[in-house]
N, C-alpha and C positions, 0 to 999 in steps of 0.2 A: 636575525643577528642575536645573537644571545646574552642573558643581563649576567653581570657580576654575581657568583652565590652570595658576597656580603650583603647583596641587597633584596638579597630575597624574602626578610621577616618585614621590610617595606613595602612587600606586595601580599603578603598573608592575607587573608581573611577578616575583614574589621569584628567579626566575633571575637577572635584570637584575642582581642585587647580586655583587659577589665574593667568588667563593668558593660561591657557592649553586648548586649541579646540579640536577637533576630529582629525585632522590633523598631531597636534602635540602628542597627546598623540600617535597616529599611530607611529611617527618617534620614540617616548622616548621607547614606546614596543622593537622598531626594535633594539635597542640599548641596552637592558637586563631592562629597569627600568619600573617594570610592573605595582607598587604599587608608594602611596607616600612614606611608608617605604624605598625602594631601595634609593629616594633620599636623607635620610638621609645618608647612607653611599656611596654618589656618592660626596667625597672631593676635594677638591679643587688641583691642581696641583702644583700652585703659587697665586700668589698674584701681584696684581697691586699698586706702591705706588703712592697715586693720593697726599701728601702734598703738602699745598701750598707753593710757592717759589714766592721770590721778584723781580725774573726775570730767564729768559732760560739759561743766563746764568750761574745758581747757579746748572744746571747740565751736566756733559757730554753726548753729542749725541752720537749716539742713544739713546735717555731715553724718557723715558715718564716726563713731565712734568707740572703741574698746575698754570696759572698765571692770573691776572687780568688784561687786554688789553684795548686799546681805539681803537675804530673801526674806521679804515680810508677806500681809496677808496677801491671799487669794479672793479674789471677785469675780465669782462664775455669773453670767450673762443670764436675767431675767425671762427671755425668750430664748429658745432653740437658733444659734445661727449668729447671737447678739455676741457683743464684743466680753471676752474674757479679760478682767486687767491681772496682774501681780504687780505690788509694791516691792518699789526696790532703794536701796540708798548705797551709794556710793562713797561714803563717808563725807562728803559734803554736799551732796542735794539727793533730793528723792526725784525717782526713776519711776516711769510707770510703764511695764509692760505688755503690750497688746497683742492678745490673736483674736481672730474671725473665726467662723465654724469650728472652734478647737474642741478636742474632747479631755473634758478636767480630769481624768483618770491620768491621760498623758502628762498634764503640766504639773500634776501635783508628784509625778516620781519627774518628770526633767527639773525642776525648783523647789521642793522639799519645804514648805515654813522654816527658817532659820538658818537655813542654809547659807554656802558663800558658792557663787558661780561668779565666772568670768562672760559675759555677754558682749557682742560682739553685732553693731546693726546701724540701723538710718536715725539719730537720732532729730527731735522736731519740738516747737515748741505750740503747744497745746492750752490757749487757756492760763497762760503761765505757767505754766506746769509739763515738765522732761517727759518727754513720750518716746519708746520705742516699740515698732508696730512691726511685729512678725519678727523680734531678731534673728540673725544670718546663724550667730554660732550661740549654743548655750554649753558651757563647757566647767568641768570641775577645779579649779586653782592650779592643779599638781599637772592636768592636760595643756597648759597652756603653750608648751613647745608645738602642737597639733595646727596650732591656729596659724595661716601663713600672714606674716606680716607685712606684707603686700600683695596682696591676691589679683590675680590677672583676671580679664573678662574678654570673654570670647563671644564674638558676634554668633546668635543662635537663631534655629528657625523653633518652630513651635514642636514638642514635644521632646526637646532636648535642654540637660540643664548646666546649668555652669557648674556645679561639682561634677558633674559625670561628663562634661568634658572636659574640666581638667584633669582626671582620672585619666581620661585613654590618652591624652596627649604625655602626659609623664609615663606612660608606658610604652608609648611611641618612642620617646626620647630615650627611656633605658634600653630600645633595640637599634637605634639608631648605629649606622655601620663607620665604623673609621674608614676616613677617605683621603684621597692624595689633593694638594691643591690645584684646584682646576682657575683659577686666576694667576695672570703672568703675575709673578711676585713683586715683581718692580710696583705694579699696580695695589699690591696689596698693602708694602710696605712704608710708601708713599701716600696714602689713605689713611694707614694708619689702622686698618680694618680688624678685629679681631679672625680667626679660622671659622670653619663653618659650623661645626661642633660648639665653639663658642658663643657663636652669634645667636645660637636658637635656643641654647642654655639663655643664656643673659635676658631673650626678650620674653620666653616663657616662663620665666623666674626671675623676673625683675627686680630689684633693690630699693625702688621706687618706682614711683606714678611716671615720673620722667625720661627714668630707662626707655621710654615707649614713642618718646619723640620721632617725628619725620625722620629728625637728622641725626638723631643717634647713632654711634658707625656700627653695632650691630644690625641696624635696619638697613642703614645706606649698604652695608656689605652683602645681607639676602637679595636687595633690591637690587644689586648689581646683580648676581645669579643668575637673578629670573630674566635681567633684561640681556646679560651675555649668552642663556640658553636660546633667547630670541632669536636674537642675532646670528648664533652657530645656525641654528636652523636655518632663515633666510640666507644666508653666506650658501651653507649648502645645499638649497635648493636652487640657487644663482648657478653653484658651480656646475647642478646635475642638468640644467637646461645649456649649459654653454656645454657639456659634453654631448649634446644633440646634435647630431649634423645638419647645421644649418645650408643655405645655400649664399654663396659671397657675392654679392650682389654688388659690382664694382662699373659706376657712371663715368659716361666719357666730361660730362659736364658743360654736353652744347647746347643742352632743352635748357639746364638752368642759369647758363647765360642770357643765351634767347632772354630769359623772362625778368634779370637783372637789369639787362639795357633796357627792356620795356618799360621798366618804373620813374616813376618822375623823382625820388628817393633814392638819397642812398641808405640801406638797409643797419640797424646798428650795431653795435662791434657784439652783442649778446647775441644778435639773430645769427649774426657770422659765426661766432664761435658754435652756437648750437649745431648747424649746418653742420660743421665740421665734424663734430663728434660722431653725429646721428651716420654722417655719410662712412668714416672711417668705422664704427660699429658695424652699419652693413658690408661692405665690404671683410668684413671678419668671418671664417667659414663655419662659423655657430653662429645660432640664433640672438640676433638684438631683444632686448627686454627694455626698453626705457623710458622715462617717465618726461615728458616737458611741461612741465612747469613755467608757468606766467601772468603776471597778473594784467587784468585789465587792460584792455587796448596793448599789449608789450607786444605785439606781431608773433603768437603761435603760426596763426593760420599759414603765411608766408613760408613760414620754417618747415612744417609740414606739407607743405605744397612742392615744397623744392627735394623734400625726401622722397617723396610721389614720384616727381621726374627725374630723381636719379635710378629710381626702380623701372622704370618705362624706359632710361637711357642703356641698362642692361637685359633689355630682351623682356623686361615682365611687366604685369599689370600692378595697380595698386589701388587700394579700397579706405575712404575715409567715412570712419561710423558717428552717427550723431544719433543725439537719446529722442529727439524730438522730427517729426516730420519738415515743421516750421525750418528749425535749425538746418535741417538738411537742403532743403529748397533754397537757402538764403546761402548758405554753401557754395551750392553752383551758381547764383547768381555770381556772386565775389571774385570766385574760380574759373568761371566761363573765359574772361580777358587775357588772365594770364595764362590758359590754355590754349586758348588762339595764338597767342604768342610765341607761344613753345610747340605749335604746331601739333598739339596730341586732341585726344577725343575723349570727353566726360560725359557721362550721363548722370542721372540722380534713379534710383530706385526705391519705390517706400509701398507699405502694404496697397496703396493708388493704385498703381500701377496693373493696369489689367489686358485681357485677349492679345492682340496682334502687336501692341507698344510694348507690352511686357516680352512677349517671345521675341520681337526683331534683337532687342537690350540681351536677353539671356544669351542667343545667338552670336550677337558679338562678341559678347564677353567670355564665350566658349572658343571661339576661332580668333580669338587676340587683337581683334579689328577695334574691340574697344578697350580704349589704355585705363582711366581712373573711372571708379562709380562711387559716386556721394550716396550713401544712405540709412536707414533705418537697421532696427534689428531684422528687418525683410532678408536683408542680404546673409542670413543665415539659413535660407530654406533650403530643403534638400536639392532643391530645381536650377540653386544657382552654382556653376559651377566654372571656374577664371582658367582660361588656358594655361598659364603661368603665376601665379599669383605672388608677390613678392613682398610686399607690403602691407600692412594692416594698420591704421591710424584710429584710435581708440578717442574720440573727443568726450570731454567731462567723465573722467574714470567712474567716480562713486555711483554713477549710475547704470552701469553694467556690472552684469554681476558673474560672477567666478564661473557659473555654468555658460554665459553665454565666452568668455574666451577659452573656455575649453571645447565649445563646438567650432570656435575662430580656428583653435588648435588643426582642430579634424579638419580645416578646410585646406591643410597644406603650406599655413600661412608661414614663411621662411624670419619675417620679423615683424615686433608688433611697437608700436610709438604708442604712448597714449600720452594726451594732452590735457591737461586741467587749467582754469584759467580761477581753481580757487587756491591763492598762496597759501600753503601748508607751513609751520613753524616744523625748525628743521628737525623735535622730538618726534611731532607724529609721523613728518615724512620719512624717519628713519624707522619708525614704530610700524607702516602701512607698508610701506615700499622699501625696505630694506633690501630685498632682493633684487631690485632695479639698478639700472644707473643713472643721476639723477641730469636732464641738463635745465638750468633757471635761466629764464629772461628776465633779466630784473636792470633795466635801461627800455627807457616810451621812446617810441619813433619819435624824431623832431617834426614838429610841425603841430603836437598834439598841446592844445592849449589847457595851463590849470582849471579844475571845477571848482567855481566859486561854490563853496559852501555855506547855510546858514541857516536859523534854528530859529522855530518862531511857532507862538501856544497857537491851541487851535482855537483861542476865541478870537483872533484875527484872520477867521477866514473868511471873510465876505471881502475883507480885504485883499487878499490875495487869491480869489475869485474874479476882482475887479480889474487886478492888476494883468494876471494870465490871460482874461478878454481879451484885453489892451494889447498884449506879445503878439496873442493870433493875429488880432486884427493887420497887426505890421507883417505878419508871413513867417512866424515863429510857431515850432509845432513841440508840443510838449506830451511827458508822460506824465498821469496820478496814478498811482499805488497806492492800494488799499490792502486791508491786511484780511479780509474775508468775503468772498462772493455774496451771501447775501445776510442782512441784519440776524440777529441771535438775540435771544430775550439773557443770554448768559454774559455777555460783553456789551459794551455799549458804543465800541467803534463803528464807524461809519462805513458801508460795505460798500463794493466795488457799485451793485445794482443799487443802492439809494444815490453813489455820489453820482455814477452816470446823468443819475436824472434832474438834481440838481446843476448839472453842468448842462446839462442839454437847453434846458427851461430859461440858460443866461446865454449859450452859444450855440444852439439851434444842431443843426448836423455835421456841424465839425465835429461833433463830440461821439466816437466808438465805445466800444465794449469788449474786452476778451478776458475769458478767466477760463480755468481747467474745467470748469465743466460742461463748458459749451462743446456741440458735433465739431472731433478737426477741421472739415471744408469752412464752416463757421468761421471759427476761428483764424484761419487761415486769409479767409477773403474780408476780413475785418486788417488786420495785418498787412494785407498786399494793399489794401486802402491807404492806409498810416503811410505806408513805405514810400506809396507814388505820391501822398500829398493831400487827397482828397479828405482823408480824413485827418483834423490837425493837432487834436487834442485825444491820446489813445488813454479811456481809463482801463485798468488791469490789477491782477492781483500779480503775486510773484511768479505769476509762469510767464512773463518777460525777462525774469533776473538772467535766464541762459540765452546768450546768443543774441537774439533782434538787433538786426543794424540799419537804424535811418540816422545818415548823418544828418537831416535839415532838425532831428531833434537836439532841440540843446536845453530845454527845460523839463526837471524832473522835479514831480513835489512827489512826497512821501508820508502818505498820512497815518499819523498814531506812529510816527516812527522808534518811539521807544518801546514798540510791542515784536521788534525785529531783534534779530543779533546783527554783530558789526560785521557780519563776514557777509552778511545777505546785502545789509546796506551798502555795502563798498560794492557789490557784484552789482545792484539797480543804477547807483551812479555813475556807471561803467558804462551803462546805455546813451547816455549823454557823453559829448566833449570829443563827439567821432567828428565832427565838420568845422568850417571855418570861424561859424560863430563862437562867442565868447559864453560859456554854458553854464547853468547854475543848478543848485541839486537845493530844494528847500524842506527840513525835514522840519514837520508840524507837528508835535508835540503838544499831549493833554499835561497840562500843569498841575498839579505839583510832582514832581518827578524824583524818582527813588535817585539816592546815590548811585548805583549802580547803572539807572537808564543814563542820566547824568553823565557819569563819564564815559560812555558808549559816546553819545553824543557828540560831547568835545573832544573826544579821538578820530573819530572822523572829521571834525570841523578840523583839526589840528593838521592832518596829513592823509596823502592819496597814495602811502605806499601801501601796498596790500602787505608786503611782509610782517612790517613793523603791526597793524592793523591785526591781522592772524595771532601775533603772539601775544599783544592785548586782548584778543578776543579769549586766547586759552586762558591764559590768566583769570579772566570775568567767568567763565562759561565751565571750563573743564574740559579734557577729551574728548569725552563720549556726546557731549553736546553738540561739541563745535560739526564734527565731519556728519553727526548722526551713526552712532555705533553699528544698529544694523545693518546699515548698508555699506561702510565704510571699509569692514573689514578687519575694524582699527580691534587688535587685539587687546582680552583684558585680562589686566596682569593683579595678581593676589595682591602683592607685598609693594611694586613701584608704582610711582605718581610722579605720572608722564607729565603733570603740570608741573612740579616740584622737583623734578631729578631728569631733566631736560640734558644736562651734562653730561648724566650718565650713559645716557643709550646711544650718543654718539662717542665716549670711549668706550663701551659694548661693542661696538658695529668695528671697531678698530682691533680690538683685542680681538674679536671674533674672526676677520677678513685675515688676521695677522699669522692666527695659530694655523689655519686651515693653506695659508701659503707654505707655512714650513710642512706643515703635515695632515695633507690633505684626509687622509684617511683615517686619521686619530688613534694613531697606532703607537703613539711614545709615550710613556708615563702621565704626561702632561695629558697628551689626546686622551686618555684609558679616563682618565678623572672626569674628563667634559664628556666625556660619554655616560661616565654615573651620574650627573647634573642631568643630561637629555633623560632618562631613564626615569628620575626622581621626579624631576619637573613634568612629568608625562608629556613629554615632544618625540611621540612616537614616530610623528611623519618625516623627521630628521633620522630618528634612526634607519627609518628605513632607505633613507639617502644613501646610508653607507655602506659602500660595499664589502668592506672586510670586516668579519665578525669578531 
């Protein structure tokens, strides 16, 4: 599809600009800025305020400061390399000028003896005595129009400087192309926003230090840009996968009866509605893309069990993936009942599986005699192959990655669910999955009793050693969490193998072990211990935070818990409060404790919603912390701050959804404008969604 010619001095050659060589343009590539376009949205940081002042005194040191000086002597450096001063006075204090390695040839024609220069730099106080070291500008009286009176500062890598890229960016900006508004105007006028032309004027040539704020509406307006080019993007790659012919996959609804009346529960009005969506998606004759969301204990699994047998009520098979071997085993434990129920047939599949076990499973699931398979990334080998396949159930997304559902893709798969049981704050879920449709369970089965929470140093742990004895000995089986498999001379936390052993030493062989780097079977038959009872006290690091379900656990301690984020601690607590007991979650904390660990702390102690919990987490943590950026997917955007402009990306995702219904193909003045945003913004993989050029 081909670009607008106005926007073709935006894709030039970073030579093309002033001041940029081969050199340089080499370093600005290595730095992501590939185009002149990029530097338009490479913004300023801050701002330098270079006003002039009637003397250094008119500011506090450390400042920067501008003043008009008379040049007195010169003091060249005793040793090669030594510091050069020049005396200076300002008509009310004297000024002392500093350079390092300088050569006195140069300073004695840039400041003359007797001279008046305008100087321009940091100044400090020395000894009592005005110092300024290496000033920024040294300029003649009559040049003082030259000096910008608020000078912007551009975040740099090494070998690149703040003059010479303010240089190519104002050259940038003199080629900058007139463009139509690609924001519905109601949106712009209502905002309040300056045009786009304006926005980048104002924040590249700022007026002040202030211009540069968050919420400036020239910022807030680029930062809609970036998040509405988002958004077009997912919008139409949502729309290019629902132009796929999917296959409609429409349940008579008697397997997931069957398996309603089998529960001693009635299911809650979120699971219900979930159902509903999920089962009306499949039955649409394009491809489901959807996301279910839920926190802790909120009954995913149920929801997607019943999506399972609405795909097996139409003739096809269906597959639910889990990241973990553990997880998938404990899966079909769960699944096993309500499959009998429903009168269908599950297997589990995971790299285990070997010789005549493995061929009988592939076998079936070639000839359709087997309806659902629980498993691993295994069930992606070339060898396995579904006679129908209709379903794909994606458990804990951020741990699959893009390659492996594009091999899901190739397997024929007609729709894909994927389930997360880590509450997303609704920024990044519109920021990661904007292309989804989103369904949330945000209502706990009844029956699920609060976790008492509560918070206590770690120099009361003999006590609460004493106490946890005392649980087991009544028939109370608990989890310890530790934050590192084995001690480090770098941390001083207490590691999963020291606390094992201390617990062992006071309860004998109730006390287990599992951490990620023990052999799977390991692991596994330590776990199936825990699970049946034998073992009653499981220590572990965080490879329990997914999945594990023993309801007789209902005591969780968590040591050094302010070495966690709140999104993990809610996910461990989550292990507990599955059975009838009354369950407690005890985070052990080394004192004295930062602000920050601090109110982690008392937000969990405060509340068990995971929503509310996630959006405090973004708050403390930021984006890219919270999901873990590389794996998450979670895009990173120049100009917005997905912690800060939360608002915006869900009126992005609305303006986005909006335009693309009236006009799909952005073919009206309006679409032709969002097309030079995708262009600009370099959202190639949108353009190439579209099919009219």
């Amino acid at each position: 599809m081909s670009r607008s010619d106005r926007l073709n001095p935006m894709f030039a050659g970073l030579e093309t600009l002033e001041g940029v060589g081969p050199k340089t343009a080499k370093i600005m590539e290595s730095a992501g800025l590939r185009r002149p376009a990029d530097l338009l949205f490479l913004l300023p940081h801050s701002a330098i305020d270079r006003t002039r002042r009637a003397s250094v005194r008119d500011v506090v040191p450390p400042a920067v400061a501008t003043v008009e000086v008379a040049v007195g002597q010169h003091h060249p450096p005793r040793n090669k390399g030594g510091r050069y001063r020049v005396d200076l006075f300002d008509g009310t204090e004297d000024v002392q000028a500093v350079w390092f390695h300088a050569r006195g040839d140069y300073l004695t024609r840039l400041m003359p003896q007797g001279s008046r220069r305008l100087v321009s730099g940091k100044v400090e106080l020395f000894d009592g005595l005005y110092q300024m070291v290496h000033p920024d500008y040294v300029l003649l009286p009559d040049e003082a129009d030259s000096l910008p009176l608020c000078e912007p500062v551009y975040p740099l890598v090494a070998g690149l400087t703040q003059k010479g890229m303010a240089k190519a960016v104002r050259c940038t900006l003199d080629r900058a192309p007139q463009v139509v508004e690609w924001i519905e105007p109601s949106v712009v006028s209502r905002e309040d926003w300056p045009d786009w032309a304006t926005a980048l004027h104002l924040l590249h040539h700022p007026a002040t230090p202030e211009a540069l704020a968050p919420f400036s509406p020239a910022r807030q307006r680029l930062a809609y840009d970036e998040l509405f080019a988002h958004q077009l993007t997912l919008a139409l790659a949502r729309a290019d996968r629902r132009r796929v012919a999917g296959q409609a996959t429409v349940g008579t609804g008697r397997l997931v009866r069957r398996v309603l009346d089998s529960l001693p529960y009635q299911p809650t009005g979120a699971q219900t509605r979930a159902v509903a969506e999920i089962s009306a998606d499949m039955a649409e004759p394009h491809r489901m893309n959807r996301l279910l969301q839920g926190d802790v204990g909120a009954g995913k699994t149920l929801v997607g069990f019943l999506a399972l047998l609405t795909a097996v009520e139409a003739g096809g098979q269906g597959v639910l993936m889990t990241p973990t071997e553990i997880l998938a085993r404990q899966h079909l434990e769960s699944l096993a009942p309500l499959a009998e129920a429903a009168g269908v047939r599950i297997e589990v599949l995971t790299g285990r599986d070997k010789g005549g076990d493995r061929r009988a499973k592939l076998a079936a699931l070639a000839d359709g005699s087997l309806h659902l398979l629980v498993g691993t990334h295994a069930v992606f080998q070339p060898d396995v192959i579904f006679h129908d396949l209709r379903l794909a159930i994606v458990d804990e997304q951020h741990r699959f990655g893009v390659a492996q559902r594009m091999q899901l893709a190739a397997k024929g798969v007609a729709d894909v669910l994927v389930m997360t049981a880590t509450p997303i704050p609704r920024s990044l879920s519109l920021a990661s999955y904007g292309d989804m449709d989103v369904s949330v369970l945000d209502e706990k089965p009844p029956g699920r009793k609060p976790i008492t929470t509560a918070l206590m140093a770690t120099e009361r742990l003999e006590e609460v050693i004493a106490t946890l004895a005392a649980r087991v000995a009544e028939g109370r089986q608990a989890y310890w969490v530790c934050p590192l498999v084995e001690d480090s001379e770098v941390v001083d936390y207490a590691s999963a193998e020291s606390r094992f052993a201390s617990l062992r030493a006071v309860m004998g062989d109730d006390v287990g072990l599992v951490h990620a780097r023990m052999p799977p079977a390991e692991k596994d038959a330590v776990m199936a211990r825990f699970a049946s009872g034998a073992v009653r006290v499981l220590v572990a690091t965080t490879v329990i935070e997914v999945g594990v379900n023993v309801p007789n656990a209902s005591i969780m301690v968590i040591e050094r818990a302010e070495s966690f984020g709140l999104a993990q601690l809610h996910q461990l607590r989550g292990r507990v409060g599955r059975g009838a007991e009354q369950s407690t979650c005890l985070l052990l904390y080394q004192a004295p404790l930062s602000e920050t660990a601090k109110r982690r702390l008392m937000i969990l102690r405060e509340t068990e919603d995971g929503f509310r919990i996630a959006e405090e987490d973004l708050s403390i943590r930021g984006a890219g912390d919270l999901i873990g950026t590389a794996q998450s997917g979670l895009p990173r955007f120049r100009i917005a701050d997905l912690e800060r402009q939360a608002g915006l990306m869900a009126l992005a995702q609305s303006d986005a959804r909006t335009l693309l219904t009236r006009d799909p193909d952005l073919t009206s003045p309006r679409g032709q404008a969002a097309r030079d945003l995708l262009w600009l913004l370099g959202r190639d993989e949108a353009i190439k969604l579209l099919r009219v050029g």
